[in-house]
MIVO-504253 format. One line per 2 residues: their letters; for each residue x, y, z of N, C-alpha, C. Coordinates in steps of 0.1 Angstrom, whole numbers, padded with zeros to 4 digits. Example, Ala and Ser with C-alpha at 12.3 -4.5 7.8 and 13.67 -1.06 7.14 Angstrom:
# MIVO-504253
as> 0132/-0057/0078/0123/-0045/0078/0132/-0033/0078 ~ 0128/-0022/0071/0137/-0011/0071/0129/0000/0079
# end
This chain:
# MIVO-504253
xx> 0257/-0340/-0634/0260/-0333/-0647/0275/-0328/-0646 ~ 0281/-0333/-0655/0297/-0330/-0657/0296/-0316/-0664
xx> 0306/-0302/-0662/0308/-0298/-0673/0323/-0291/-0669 ~ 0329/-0295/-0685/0343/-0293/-0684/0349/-0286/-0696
xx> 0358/-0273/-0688/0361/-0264/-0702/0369/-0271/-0715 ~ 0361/-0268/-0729/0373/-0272/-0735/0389/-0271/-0737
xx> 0398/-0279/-0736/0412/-0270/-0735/0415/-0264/-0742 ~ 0425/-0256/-0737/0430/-0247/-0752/0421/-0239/-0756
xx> 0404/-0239/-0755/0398/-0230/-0764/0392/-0218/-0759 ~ 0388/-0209/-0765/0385/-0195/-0762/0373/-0191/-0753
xx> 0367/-0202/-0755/0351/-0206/-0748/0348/-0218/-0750 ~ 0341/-0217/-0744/0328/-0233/-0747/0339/-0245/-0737
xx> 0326/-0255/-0734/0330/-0265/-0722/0321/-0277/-0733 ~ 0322/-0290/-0725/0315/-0304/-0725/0311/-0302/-0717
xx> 0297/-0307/-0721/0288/-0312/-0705/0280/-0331/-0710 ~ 0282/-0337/-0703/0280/-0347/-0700/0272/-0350/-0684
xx> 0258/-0356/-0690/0246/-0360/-0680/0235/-0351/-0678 ~ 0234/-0341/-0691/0223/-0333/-0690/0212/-0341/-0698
xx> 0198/-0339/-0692/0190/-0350/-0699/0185/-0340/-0710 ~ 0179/-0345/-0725/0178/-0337/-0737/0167/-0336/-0736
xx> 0156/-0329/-0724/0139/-0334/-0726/0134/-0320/-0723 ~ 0123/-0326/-0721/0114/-0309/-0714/0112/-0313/-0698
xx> 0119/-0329/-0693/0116/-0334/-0678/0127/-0330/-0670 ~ 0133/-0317/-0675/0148/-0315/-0670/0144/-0308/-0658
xx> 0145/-0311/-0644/0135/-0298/-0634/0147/-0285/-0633 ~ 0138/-0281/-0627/0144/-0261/-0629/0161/-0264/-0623
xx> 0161/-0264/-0608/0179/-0269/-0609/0191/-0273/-0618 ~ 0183/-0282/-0622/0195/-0287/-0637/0191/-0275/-0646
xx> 0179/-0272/-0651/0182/-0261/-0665/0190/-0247/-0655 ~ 0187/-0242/-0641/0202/-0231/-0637/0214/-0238/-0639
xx> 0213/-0248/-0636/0229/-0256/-0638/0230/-0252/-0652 ~ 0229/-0255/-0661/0230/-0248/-0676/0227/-0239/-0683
xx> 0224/-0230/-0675/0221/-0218/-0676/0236/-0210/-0672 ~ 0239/-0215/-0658/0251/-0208/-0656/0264/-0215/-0661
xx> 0259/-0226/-0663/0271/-0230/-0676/0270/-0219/-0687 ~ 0264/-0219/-0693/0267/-0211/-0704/0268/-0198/-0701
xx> 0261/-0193/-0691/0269/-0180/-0692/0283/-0182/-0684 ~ 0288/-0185/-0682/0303/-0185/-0681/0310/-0194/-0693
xx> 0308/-0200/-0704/0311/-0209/-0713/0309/-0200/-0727 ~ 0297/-0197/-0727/0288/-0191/-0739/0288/-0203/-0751
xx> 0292/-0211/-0750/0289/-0227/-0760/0292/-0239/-0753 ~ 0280/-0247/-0753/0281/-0261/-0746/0281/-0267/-0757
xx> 0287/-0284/-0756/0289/-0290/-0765/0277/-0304/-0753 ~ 0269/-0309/-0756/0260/-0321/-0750/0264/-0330/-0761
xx> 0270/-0340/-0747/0269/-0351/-0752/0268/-0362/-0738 ~ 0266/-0376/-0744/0266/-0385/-0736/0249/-0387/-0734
xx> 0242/-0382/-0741/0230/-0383/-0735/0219/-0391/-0750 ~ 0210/-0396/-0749/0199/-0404/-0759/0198/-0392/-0768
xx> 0198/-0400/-0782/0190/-0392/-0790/0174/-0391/-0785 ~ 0174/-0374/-0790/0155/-0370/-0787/0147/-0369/-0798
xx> 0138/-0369/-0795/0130/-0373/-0807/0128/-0357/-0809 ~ 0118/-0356/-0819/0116/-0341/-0826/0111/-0335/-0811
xx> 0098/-0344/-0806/0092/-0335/-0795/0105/-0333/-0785 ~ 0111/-0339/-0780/0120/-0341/-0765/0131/-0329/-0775
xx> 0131/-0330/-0784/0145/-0318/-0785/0137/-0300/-0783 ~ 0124/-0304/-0787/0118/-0289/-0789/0112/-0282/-0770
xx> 0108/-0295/-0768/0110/-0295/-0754/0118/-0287/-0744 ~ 0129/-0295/-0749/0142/-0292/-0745/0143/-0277/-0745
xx> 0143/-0272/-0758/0149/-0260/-0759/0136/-0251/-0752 ~ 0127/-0253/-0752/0116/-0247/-0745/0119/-0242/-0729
xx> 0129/-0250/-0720/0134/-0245/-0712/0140/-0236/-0707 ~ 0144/-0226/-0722/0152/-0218/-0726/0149/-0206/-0730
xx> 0137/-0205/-0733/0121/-0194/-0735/0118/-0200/-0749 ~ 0110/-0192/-0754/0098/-0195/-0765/0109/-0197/-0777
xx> 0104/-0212/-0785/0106/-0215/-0796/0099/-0208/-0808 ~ 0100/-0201/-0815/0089/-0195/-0825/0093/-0205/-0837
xx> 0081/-0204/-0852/0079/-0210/-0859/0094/-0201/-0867 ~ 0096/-0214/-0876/0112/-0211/-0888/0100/-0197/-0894
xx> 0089/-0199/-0900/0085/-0192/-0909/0086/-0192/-0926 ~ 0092/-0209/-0923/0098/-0210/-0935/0089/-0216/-0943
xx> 0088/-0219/-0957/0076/-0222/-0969/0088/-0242/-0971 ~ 0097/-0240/-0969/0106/-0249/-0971/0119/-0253/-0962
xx> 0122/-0263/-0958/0134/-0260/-0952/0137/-0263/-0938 ~ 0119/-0264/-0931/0118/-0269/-0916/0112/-0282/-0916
xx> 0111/-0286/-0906/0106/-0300/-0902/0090/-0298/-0909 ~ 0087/-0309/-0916/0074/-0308/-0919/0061/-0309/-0913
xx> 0065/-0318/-0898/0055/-0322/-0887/0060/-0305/-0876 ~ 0069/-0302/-0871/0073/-0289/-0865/0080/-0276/-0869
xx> 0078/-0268/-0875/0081/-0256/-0883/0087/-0249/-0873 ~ 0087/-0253/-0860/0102/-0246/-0851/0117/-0252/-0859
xx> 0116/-0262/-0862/0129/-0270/-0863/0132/-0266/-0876 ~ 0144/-0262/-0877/0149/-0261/-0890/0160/-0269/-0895
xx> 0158/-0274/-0906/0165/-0289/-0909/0181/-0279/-0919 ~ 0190/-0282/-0916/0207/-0277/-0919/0210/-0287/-0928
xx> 0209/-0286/-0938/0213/-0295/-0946/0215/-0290/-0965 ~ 0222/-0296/-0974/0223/-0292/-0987/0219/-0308/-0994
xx> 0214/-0314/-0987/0209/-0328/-0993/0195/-0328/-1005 ~ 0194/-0330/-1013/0181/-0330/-1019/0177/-0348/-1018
xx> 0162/-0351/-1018/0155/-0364/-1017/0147/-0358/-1024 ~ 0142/-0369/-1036/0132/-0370/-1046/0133/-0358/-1054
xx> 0144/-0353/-1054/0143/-0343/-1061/0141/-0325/-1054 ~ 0141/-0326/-1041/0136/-0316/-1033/0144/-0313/-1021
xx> 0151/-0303/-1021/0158/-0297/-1012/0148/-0307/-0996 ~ 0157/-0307/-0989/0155/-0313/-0976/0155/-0305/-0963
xx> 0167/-0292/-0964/0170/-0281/-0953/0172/-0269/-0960 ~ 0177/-0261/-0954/0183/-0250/-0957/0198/-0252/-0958
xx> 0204/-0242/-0967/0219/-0240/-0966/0227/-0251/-0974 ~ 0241/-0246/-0977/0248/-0255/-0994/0261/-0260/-0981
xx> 0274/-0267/-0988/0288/-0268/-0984/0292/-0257/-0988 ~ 0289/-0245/-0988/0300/-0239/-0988/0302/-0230/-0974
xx> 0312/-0219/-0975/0311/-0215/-0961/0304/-0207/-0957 ~ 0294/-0205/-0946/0287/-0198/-0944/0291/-0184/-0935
xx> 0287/-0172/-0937/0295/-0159/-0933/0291/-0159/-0914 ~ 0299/-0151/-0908/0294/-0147/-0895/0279/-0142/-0894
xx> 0273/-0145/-0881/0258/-0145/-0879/0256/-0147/-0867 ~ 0244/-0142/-0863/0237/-0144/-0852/0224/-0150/-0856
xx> 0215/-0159/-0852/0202/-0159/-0858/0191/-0153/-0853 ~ 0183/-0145/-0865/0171/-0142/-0856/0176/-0126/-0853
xx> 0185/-0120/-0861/0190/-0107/-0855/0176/-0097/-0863 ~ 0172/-0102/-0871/0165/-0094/-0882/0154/-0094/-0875
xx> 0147/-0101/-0867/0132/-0097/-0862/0136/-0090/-0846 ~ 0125/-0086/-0845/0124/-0076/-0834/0126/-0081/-0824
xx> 0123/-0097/-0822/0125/-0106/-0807/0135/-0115/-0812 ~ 0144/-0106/-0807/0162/-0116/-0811/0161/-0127/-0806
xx> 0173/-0139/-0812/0176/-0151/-0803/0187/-0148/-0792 ~ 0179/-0156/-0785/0185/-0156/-0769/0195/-0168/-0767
xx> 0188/-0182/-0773/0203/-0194/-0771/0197/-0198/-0785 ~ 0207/-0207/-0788/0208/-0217/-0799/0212/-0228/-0797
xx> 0201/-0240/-0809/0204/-0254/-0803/0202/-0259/-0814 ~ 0218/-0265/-0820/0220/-0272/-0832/0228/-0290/-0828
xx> 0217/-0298/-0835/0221/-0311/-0832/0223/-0316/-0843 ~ 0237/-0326/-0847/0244/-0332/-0855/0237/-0343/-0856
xx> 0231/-0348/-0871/0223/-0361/-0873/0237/-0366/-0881 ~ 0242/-0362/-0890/0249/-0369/-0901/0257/-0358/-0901
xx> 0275/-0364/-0903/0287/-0353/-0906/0294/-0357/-0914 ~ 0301/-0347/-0922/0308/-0353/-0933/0326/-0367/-0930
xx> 0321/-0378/-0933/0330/-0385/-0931/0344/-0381/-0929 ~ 0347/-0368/-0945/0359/-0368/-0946/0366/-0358/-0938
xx> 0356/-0350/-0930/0358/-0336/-0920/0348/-0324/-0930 ~ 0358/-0313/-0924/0351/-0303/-0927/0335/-0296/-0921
xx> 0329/-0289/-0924/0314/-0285/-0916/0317/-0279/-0904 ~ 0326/-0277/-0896/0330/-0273/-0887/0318/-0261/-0884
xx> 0316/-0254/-0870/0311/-0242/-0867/0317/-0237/-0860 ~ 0321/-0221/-0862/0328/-0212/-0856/0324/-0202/-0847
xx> 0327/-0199/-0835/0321/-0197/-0825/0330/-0183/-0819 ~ 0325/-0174/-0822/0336/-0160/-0815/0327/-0152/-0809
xx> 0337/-0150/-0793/0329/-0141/-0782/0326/-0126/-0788 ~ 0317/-0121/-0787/0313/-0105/-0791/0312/-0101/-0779
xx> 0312/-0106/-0768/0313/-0094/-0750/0324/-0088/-0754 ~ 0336/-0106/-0759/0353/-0096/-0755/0353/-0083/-0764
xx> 0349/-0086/-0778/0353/-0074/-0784/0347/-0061/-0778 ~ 0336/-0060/-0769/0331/-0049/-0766/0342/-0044/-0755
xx> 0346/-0057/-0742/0353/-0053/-0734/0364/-0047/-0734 ~ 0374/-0049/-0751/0382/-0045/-0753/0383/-0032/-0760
xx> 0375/-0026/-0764/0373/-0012/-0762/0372/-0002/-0751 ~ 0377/0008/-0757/0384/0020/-0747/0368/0024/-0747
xx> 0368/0032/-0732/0357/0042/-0727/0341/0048/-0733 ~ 0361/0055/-0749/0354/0065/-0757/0347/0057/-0767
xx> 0353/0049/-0774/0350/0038/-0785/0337/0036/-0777 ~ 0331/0028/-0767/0323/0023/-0761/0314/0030/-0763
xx> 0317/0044/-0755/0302/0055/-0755/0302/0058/-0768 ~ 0305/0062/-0777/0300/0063/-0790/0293/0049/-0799
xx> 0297/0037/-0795/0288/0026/-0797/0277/0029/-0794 ~ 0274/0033/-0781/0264/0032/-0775/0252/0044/-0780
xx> 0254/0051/-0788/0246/0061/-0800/0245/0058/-0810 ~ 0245/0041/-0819/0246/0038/-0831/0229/0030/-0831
xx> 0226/0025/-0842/0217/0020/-0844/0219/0014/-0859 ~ 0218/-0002/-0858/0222/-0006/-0867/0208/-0015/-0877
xx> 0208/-0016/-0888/0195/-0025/-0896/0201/-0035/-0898 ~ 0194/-0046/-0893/0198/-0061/-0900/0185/-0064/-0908
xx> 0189/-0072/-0916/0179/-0078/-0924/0186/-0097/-0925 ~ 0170/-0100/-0933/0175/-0118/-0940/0189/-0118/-0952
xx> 0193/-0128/-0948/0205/-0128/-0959/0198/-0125/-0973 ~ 0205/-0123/-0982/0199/-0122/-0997/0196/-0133/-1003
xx> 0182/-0136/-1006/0178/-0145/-1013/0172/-0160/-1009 ~ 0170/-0157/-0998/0161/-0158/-0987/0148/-0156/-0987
xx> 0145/-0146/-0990/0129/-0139/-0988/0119/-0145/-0991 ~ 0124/-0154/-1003/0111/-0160/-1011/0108/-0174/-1003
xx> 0118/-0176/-0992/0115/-0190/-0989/0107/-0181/-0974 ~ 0103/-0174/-0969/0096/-0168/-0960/0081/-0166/-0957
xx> 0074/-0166/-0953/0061/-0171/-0957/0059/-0153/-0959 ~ 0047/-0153/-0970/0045/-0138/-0976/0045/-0128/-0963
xx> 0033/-0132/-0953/0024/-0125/-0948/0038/-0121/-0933 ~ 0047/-0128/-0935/0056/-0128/-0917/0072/-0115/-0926
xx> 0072/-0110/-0938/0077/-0106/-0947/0080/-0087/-0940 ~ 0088/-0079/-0942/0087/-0067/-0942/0096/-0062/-0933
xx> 0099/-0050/-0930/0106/-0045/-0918/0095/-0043/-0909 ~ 0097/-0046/-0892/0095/-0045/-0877/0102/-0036/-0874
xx> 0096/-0026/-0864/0102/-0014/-0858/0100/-0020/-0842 ~ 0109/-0021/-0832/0101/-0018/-0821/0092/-0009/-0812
xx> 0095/0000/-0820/0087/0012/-0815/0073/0014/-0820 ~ 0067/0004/-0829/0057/-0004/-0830/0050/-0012/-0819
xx> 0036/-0013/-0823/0031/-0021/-0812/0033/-0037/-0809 ~ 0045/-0040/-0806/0052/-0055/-0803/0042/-0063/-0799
xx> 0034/-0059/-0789/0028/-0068/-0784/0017/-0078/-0793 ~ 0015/-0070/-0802/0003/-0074/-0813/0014/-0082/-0824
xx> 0025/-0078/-0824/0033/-0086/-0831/0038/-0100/-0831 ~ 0035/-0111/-0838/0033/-0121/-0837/0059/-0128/-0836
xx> 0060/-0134/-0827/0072/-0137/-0825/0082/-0142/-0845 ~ 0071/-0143/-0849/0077/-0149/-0864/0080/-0136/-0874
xx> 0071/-0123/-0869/0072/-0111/-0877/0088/-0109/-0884 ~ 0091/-0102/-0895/0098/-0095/-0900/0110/-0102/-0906
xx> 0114/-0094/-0916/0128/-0098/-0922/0140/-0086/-0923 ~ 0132/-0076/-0912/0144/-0063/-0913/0137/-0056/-0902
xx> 0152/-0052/-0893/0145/-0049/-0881/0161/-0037/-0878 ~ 0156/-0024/-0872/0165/-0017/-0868/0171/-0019/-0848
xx> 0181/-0020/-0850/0189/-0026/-0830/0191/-0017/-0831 ~ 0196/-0012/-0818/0208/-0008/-0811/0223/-0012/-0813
xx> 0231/-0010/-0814/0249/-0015/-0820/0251/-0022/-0807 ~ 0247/-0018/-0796/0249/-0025/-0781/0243/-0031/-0775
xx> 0243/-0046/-0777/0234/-0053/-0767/0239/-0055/-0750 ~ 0225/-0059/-0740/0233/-0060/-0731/0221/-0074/-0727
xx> 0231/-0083/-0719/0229/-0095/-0713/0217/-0097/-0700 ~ 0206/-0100/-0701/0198/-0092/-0688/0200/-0106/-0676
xx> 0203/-0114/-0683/0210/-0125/-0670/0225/-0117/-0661 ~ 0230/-0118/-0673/0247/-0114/-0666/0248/-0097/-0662
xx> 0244/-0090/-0671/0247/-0076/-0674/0255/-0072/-0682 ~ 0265/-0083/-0692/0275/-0080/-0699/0269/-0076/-0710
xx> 0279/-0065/-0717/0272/-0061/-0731/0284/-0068/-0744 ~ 0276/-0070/-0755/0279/-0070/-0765/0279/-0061/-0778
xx> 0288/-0065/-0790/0287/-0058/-0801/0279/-0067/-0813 ~ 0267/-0059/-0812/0255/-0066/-0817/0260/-0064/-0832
xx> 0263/-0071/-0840/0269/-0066/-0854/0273/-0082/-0863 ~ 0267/-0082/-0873/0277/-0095/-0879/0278/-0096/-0894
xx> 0282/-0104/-0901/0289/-0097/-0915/0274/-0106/-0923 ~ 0266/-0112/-0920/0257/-0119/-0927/0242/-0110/-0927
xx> 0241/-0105/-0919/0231/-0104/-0921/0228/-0079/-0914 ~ 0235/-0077/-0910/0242/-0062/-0908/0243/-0056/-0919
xx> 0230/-0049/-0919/0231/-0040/-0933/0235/-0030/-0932 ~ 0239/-0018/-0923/0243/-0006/-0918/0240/0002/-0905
xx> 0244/0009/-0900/0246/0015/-0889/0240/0033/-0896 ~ 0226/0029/-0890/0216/0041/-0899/0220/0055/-0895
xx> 0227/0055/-0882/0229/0069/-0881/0244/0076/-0885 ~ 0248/0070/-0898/0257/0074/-0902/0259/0072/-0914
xx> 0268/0083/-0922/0263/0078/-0941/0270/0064/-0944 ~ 0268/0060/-0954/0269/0046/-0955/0288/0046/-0958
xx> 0290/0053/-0966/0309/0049/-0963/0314/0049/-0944 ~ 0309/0059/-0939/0311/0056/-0924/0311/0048/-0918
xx> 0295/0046/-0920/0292/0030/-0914/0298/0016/-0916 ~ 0301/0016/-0935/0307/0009/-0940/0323/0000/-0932
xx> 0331/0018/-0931/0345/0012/-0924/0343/0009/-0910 ~ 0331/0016/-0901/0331/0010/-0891/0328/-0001/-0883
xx> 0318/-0008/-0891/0315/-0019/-0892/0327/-0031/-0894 ~ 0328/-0025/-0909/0341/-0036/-0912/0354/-0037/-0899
xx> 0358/-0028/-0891/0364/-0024/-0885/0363/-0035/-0876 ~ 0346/-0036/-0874/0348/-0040/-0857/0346/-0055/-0859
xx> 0338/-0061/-0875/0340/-0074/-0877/0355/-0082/-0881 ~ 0368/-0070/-0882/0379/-0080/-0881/0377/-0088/-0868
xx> 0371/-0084/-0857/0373/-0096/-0846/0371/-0106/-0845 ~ 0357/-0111/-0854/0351/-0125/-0860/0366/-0134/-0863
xx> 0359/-0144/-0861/0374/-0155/-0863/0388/-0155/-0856 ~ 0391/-0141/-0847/0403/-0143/-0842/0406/-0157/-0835
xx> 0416/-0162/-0833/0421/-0174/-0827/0417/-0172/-0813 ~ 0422/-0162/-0805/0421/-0159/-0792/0406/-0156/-0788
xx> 0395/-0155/-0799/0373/-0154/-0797/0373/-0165/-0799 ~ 0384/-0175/-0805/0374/-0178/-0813/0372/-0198/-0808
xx> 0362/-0202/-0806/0365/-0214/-0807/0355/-0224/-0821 ~ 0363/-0232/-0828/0358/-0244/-0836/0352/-0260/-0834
xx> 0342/-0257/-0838/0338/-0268/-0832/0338/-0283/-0842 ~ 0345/-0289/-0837/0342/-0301/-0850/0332/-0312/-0846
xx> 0323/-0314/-0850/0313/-0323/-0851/0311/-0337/-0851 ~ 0305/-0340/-0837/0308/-0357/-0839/0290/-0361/-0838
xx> 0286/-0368/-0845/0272/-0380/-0848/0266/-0376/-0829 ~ 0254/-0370/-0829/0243/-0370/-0817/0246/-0356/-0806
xx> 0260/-0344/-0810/0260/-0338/-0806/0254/-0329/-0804 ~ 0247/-0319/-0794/0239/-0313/-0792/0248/-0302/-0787
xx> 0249/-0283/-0797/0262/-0278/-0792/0243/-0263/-0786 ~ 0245/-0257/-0774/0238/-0248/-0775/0250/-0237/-0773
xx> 0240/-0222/-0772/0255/-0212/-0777/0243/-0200/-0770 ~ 0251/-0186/-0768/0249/-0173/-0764/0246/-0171/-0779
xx> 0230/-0166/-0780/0234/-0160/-0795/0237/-0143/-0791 ~ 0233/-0137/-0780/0233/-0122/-0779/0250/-0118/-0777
xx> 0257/-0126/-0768/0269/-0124/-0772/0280/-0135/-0780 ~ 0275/-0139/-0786/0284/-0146/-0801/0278/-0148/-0813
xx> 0285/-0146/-0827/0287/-0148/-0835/0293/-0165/-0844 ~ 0281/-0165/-0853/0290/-0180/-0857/0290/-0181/-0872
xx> 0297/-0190/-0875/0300/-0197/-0889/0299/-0206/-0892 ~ 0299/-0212/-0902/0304/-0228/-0909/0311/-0227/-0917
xx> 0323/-0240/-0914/0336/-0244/-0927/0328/-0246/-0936 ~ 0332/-0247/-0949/0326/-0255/-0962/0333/-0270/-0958
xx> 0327/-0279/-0964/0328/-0291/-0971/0328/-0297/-0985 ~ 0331/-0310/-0981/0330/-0314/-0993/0313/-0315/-0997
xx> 0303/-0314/-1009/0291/-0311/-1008/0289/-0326/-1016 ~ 0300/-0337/-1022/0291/-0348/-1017/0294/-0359/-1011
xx> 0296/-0357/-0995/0293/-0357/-0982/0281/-0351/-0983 ~ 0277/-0360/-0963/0264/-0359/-0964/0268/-0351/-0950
xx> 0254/-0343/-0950/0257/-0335/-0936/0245/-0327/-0932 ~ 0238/-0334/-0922/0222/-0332/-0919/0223/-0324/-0904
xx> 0215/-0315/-0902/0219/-0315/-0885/0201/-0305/-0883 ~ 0201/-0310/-0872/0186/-0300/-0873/0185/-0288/-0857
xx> 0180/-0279/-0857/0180/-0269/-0854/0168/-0260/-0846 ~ 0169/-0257/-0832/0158/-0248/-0829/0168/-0240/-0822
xx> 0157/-0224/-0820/0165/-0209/-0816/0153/-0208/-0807 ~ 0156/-0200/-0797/0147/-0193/-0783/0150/-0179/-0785
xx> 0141/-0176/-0784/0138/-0158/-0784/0136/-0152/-0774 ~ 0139/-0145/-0771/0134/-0133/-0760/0121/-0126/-0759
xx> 0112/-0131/-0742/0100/-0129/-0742/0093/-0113/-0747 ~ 0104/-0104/-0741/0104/-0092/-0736/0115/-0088/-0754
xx> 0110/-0079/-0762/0118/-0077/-0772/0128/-0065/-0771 ~ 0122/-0059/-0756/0132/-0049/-0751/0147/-0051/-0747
xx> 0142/-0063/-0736/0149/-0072/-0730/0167/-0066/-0735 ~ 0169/-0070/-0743/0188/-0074/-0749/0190/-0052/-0751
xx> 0182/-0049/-0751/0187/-0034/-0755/0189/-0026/-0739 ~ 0181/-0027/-0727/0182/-0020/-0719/0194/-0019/-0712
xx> 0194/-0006/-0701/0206/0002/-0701/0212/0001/-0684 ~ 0203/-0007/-0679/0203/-0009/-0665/0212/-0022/-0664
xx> 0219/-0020/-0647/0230/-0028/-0644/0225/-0042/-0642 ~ 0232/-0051/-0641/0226/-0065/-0642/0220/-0065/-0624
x> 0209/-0070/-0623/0203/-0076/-0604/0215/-0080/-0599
# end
């Protein structure tokens, strides 16, 4: 297995000769493990397209795939997979999501068992360009705060919820705010559409922390009135998109890009919307829903 930083960019590497299955033995998945934590975005390529099972597989190496939850919008034989697309057939939306541009995000910040990696594979891209995904580190912004900034992050508590207008495509019964201080365990991995974090995540592989925060789906920072929260927030999402976080990814036919969701943030360029542009999608969650908040130094 090759893997080589991309140049020029703020993160993320190519890796070439990673196999896309669930036959990958434990060796190779540390080998890409610690790729990405020193990368935080692989781009896979060089390797067979997988079939629905071999990609879900795949990402299973990664911890637990949970169901999309969605009434619309996922694979109809696997409800982990969620199909990326603004295409309609027969009259019927095909995926989730339009050409236009989609705001900063993490996925999965809104339920109580956050995403841990992300794995988005390129079926169809728009000929003429465009679709791009935008990829900005949230460690550096934490690392680049002073002391004080830091410790006062570390007293915030922020609510995310589902984007707006969303909800109805969610299945009724998986619907509502999750607390963790609720009984998790009885909590089914698909629960909730509004969930209260911590402002600071921390990395239980590496130990590095992040600024858990993103402009899509970050509804406020509850322990403070809402104009407070408002500028603070805004404050700390100018970092999203800087040139020096940030890297872009442009899309080529069987790419497989996986990503840090706990320390990055992403986006998509708009396109042209008639272009075609299919890409399908599974997220791994964290076993342990504690896991990304605790306060202890990395092993």
């Amino acid at each position: 297995m090759d893997v080589t930083p991309i140049p020029g960019a703020a993160l993320g590497a190519v890796v070439h000769g990673a196999p896309v299955s669930g036959d990958m033995d434990k060796t190779r998945s540390e080998e890409l493990w610690a790729a990405l934590d020193a990368h935080l975005v692989l781009v896979l390529r060089g390797h067979e397209t997988p079939s629905d099972a071999e990609f879900l597989a795949f990402g299973r190496r990664f911890g637990h795939i949970p169901k999309t939850g969605l009434t619309s919008g996922a694979h109809p034989d696997h409800n982990e997979i969620l199909i990326v697309s603004h295409l309609e057939e027969d009259g019927r939306r095909i995926g989730v999501g339009d050409a236009g541009w989609m705001d900063w995000h993490t996925d999965y910040s809104f339920r109580p068992r956050v995403s841990q990696v992300g794995f988005l594979e390129a079926l169809e891209v728009p000929s003429s360009g465009g679709g791009e995904t935008l990829f900005t580190d949230m460690y550096a912004l934490y690392e680049s705060l002073s002391p004080e900034e830091r410790r006062a992050l570390h007293t915030y508590r922020v609510r995310h919820a589902l984007r707006t207008g969303y909800e109805e495509t969610i299945e009724e019964e998986l619907q509502g705010e999750v607390s963790l201080g609720e009984d998790t365990a009885r909590s089914r991995p698909e629960d909730g559409t509004s969930t209260v974090h911590p402002l600071i995540a921390r990395n239980p592989r590496t130990g590095r922390r992040s600024v858990y925060v993103s402009t899509l789906n970050t509804r406020r920072i509850v322990d403070l009135a809402p104009g407070d929260s408002r500028r603070l927030l805004d404050g700390l999402l100018t970092h999203a998109g800087k040139p020096q976080y940030t890297y872009a990814h442009t899309w080529q036919p069987g790419d497989i890009v996986m990503w840090d969701q706990l320390g990055t943030v992403h986006a998509k360029q708009a396109f042209d919307p008639a272009e075609r542009r299919v890409m399908r999608q599974v997220v791994s969650i964290f076993d342990d829903p504690t896991a990304p908040w605790r306060a202890e130094a990395a092993a």
